[in-house]
C-alpha positions as CSV (number, residue, x, y, z in Angstrom):
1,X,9.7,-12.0,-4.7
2,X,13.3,-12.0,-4.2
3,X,13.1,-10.7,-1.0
4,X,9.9,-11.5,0.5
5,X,8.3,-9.3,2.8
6,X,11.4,-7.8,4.4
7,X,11.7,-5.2,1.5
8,X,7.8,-4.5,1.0
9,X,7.2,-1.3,-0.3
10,X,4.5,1.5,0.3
11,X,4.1,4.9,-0.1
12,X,4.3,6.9,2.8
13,X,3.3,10.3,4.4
14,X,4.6,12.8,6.3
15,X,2.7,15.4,9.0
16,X,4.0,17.9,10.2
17,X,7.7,16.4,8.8
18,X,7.3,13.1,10.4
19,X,5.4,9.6,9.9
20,X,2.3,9.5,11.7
21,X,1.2,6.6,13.8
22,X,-1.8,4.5,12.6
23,X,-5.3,5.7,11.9
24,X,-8.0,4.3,13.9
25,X,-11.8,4.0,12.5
26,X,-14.3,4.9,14.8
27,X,-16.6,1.8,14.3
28,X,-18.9,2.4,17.7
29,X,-18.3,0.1,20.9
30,X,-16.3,-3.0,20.7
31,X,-13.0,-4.7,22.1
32,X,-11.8,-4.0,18.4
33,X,-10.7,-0.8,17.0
34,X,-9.7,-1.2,13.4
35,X,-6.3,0.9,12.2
36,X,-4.6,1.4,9.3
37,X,-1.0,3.0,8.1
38,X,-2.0,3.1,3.9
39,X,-1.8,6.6,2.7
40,X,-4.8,7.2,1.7
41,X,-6.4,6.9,5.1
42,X,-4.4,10.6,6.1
43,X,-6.5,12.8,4.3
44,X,-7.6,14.9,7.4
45,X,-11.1,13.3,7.6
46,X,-12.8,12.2,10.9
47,X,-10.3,13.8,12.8
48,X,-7.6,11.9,10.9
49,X,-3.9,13.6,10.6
50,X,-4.1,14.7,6.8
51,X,-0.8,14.1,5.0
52,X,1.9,16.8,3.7
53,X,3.5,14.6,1.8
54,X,3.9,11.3,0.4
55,X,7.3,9.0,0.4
56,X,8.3,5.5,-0.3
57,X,8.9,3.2,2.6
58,X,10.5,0.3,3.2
59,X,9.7,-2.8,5.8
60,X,13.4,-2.9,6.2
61,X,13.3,0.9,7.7
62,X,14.6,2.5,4.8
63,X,13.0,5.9,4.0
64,X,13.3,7.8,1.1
65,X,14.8,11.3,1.2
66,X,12.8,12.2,-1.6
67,X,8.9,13.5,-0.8
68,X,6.4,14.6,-2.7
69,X,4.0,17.2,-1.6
70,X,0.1,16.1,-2.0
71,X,-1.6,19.7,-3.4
72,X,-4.5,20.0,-1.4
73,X,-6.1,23.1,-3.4
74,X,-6.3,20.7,-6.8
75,X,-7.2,17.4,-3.9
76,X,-10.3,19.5,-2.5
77,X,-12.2,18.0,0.3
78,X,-12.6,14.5,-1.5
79,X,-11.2,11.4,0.1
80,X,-7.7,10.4,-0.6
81,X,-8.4,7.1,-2.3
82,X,-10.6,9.0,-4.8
83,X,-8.2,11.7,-5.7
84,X,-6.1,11.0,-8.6
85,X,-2.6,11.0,-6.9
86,X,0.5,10.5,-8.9
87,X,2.8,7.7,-6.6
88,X,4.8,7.1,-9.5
89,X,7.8,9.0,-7.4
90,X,7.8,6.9,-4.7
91,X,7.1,3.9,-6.8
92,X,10.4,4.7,-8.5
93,X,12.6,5.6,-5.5
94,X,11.8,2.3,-4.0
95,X,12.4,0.5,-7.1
96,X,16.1,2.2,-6.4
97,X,16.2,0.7,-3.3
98,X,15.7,-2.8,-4.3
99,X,18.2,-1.9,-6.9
100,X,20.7,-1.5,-4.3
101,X,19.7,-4.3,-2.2
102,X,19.8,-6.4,-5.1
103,X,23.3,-5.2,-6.1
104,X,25.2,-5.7,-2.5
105,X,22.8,-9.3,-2.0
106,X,25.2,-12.5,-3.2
107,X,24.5,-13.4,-6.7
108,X,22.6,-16.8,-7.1
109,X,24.2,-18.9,-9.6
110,X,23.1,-18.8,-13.0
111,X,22.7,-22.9,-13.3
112,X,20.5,-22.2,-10.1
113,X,18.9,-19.4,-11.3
114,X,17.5,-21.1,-13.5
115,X,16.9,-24.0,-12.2
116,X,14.2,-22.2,-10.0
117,X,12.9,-20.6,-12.6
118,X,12.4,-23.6,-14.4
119,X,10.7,-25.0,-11.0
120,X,8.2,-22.0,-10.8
121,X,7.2,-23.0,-14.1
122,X,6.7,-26.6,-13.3
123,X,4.9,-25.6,-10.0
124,X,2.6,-23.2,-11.7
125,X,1.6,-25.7,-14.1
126,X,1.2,-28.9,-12.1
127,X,-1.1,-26.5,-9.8
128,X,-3.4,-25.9,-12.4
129,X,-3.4,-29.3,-13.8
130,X,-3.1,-31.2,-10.7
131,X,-3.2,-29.3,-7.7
132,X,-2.7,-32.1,-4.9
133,X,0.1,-33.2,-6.7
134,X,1.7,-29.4,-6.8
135,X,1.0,-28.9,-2.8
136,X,2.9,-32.2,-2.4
137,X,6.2,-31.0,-4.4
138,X,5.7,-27.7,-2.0
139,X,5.6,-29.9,0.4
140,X,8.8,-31.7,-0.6
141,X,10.6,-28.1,-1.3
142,X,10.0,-26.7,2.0
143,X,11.7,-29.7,3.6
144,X,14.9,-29.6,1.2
145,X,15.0,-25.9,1.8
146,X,14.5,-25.8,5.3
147,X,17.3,-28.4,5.8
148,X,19.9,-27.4,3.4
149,X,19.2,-23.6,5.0
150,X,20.1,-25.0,8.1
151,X,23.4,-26.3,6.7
152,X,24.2,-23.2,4.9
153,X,23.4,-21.2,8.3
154,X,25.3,-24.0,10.4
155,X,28.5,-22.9,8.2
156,X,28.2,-19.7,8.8
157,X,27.8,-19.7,12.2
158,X,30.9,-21.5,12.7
159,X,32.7,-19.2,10.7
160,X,31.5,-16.3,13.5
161,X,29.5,-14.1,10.0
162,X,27.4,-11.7,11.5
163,X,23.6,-11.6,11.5
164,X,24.1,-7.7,10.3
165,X,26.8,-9.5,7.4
166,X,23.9,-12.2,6.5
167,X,21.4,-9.9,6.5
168,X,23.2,-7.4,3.8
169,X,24.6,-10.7,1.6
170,X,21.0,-11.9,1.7
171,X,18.7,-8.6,1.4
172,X,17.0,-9.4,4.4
173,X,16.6,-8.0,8.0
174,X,19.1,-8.1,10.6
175,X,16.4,-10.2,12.8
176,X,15.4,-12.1,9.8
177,X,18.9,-12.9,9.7
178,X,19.5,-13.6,13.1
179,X,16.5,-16.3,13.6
180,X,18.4,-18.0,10.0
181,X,21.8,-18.1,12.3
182,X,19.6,-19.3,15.4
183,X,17.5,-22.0,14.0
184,X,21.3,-23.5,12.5
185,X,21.6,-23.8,16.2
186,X,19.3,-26.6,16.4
187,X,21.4,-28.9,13.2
């Protein structure tokens, strides 16, 4: 959460000691050929690639060194999904790597730490209770954070910091970063 989806993890494989690209289903005639990148889909069925090995990935790019070989002779001929594969390894080296991105991001401070936290709570509760009332105060949130982002980026740009600097002190993407320094543009 702290990061959104520019640090989403997955596991990821490796053929042939690369990533492979997507694998398409074969779903008969159509404009639309459905795909899919989860690792369970590379198990070598339906003329699929079948994966080597299995590593976390990052959206941000970031691979880990780290990979685990899948064991085919114990795996068999049944489908990935049904095979009782341990991703605790690349569960734990991506966990790492929020730990670094976490630990070079700028602290929040503690008052507004929780302060947000508080605010969850609140927002989680009056959505039960009274949902219109909850999509309101969203409502209200997105429009204080939008503008005081603005702000914050406006500052920055004026001080020349870099998209690739904002990206690191925030734990986002440099592009991420860059439409933040862009959209000050418009203050």
């Amino acid at each position: 959460m702290d990061f959104g989806d520019a640090h989403a993890g997955a596991a990821g494989v490796l053929v042939g000691g690369s990533e492979p690209g997507p694998v398409y289903f074969d779903v008969g005639s159509g404009p639309n050929v459905p795909s899919s990148t989860h690792w369970s889909a590379y198990d070598g069925r339906a003329r699929r690639p079948r994966a080597e090995t299995l590593r976390a990935v990052c959206a941000c790019g970031w691979r880990s060194a780290a990979q685990y070989p899948l064991d085919w002779d114990t795996i068999g001929d049944q489908p990935l999904y049904e095979a009782d594969i341990d991703l605790s390894g690349p569960l734990a080296d991506w966990t790492a790597h929020l730990s670094v991105v976490r630990d070079v991001a700028v602290p929040l401070p503690d008052p507004l730490v929780a302060l947000l936290v508080e605010m969850a709570g609140q927002l989680t509760v009056t959505a039960a209770d009274t949902p219109l009332a909850a999509l309101r105060a969203a409502g209200v949130l997105e429009r204080i954070a939008a503008r005081v982002g603005r702000e914050a980026a406006g500052v920055l740009c004026d001080e020349g910091m870099s998209a690739e600097a904002v990206a690191t002190a925030l734990g986002t993407t440099r592009s991420k970063a860059l439409v933040l320094l862009l959209t000050a543009q418009d203050r």
